[in-house]
C-alpha positions as CSV (number, residue, x, y, z in Angstrom):
1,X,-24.9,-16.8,-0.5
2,X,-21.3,-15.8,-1.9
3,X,-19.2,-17.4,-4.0
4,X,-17.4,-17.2,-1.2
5,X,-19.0,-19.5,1.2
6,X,-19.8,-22.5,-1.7
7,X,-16.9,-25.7,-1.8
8,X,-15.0,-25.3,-4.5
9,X,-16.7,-27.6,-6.7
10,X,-19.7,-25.0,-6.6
11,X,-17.6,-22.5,-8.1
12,X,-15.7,-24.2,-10.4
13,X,-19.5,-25.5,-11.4
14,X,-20.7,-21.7,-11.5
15,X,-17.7,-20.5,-13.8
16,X,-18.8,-23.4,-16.5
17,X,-22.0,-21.9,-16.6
18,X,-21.4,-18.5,-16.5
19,X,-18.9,-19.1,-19.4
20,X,-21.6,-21.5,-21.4
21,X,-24.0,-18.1,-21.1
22,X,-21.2,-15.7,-22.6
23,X,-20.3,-17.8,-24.9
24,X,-24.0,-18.8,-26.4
25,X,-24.9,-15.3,-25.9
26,X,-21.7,-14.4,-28.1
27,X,-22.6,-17.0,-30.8
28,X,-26.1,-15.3,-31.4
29,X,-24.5,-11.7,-31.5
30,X,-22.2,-13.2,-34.0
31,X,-24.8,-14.9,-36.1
32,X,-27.2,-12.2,-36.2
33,X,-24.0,-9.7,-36.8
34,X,-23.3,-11.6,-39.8
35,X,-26.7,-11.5,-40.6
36,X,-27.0,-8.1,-41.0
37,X,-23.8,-8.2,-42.9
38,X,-21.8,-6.1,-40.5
39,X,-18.2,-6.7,-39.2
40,X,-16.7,-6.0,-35.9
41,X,-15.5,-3.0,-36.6
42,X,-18.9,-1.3,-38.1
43,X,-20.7,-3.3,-35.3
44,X,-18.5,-1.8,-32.8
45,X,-18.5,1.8,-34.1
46,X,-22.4,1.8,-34.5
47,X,-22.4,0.5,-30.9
48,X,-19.6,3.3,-29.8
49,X,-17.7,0.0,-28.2
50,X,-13.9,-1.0,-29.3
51,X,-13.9,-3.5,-31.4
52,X,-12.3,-5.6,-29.3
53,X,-14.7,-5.5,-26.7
54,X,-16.9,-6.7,-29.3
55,X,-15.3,-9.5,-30.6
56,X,-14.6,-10.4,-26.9
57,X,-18.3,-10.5,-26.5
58,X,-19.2,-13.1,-29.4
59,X,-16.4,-15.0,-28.2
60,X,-17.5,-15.6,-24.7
61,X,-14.5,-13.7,-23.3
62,X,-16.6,-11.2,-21.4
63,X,-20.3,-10.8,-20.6
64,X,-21.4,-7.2,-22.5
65,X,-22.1,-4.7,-20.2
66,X,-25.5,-4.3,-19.7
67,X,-25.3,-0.3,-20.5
68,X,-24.0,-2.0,-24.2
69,X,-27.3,-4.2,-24.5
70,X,-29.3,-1.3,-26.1
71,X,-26.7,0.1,-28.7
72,X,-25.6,-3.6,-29.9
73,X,-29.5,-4.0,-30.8
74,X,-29.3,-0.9,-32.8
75,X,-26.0,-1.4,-34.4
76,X,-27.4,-4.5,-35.6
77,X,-31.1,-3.2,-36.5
78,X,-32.1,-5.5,-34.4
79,X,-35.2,-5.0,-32.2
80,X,-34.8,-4.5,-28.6
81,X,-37.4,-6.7,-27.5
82,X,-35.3,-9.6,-30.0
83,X,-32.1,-8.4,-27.9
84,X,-33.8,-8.4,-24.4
85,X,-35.1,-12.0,-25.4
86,X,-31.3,-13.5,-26.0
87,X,-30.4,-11.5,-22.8
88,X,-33.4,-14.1,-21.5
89,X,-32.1,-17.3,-22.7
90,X,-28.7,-16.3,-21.6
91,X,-29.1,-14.6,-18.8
92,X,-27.1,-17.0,-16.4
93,X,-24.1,-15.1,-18.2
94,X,-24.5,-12.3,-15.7
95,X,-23.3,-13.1,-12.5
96,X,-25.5,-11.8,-9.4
């Protein structure tokens, strides 16, 4: 079913939550960013993103692009199977 076809209380309902997912997903790249001791800009470089695009990820603003998912993890030396689990728990951040 589309977005489309739902009342708009459905969509106004599925914009909360697919902003609640950006923006936890955002918080953990942020806290495990600072973590690792990295800013946005070394983050961002490692990742071969803009730094804006990552600071617009750990702020909710946008959901990363999937194709990012792999070089965040390594910018961050964190473990792909670590990333791929906060991808899990947030995963209502991607729309269908």
């Amino acid at each position: 079913m589309s977005m489309t076809n739902l009342g708009p209380n459905a969509v106004e309902s599925t914009n909360i939550v697919l902003a609640a997912g950006r923006r936890l997903f955002g918080g953990m790249i942020q806290d495990v960013r600072e973590s690792a001791g990295r800013s946005v800009e070394e983050a961002a470089r490692l990742a071969a993103i803009e730094p804006s695009e990552w600071s617009a990820v750990e702020s909710g603003h946008i959901a990363a692009d999937p194709a990012w998912l792999r070089p965040m993890a390594d910018a961050l030396a964190l473990p792909f199977d670590q990333m791929a689990t906060m991808v899990h728990i947030c995963q209502f951040a991607w729309p269908e």
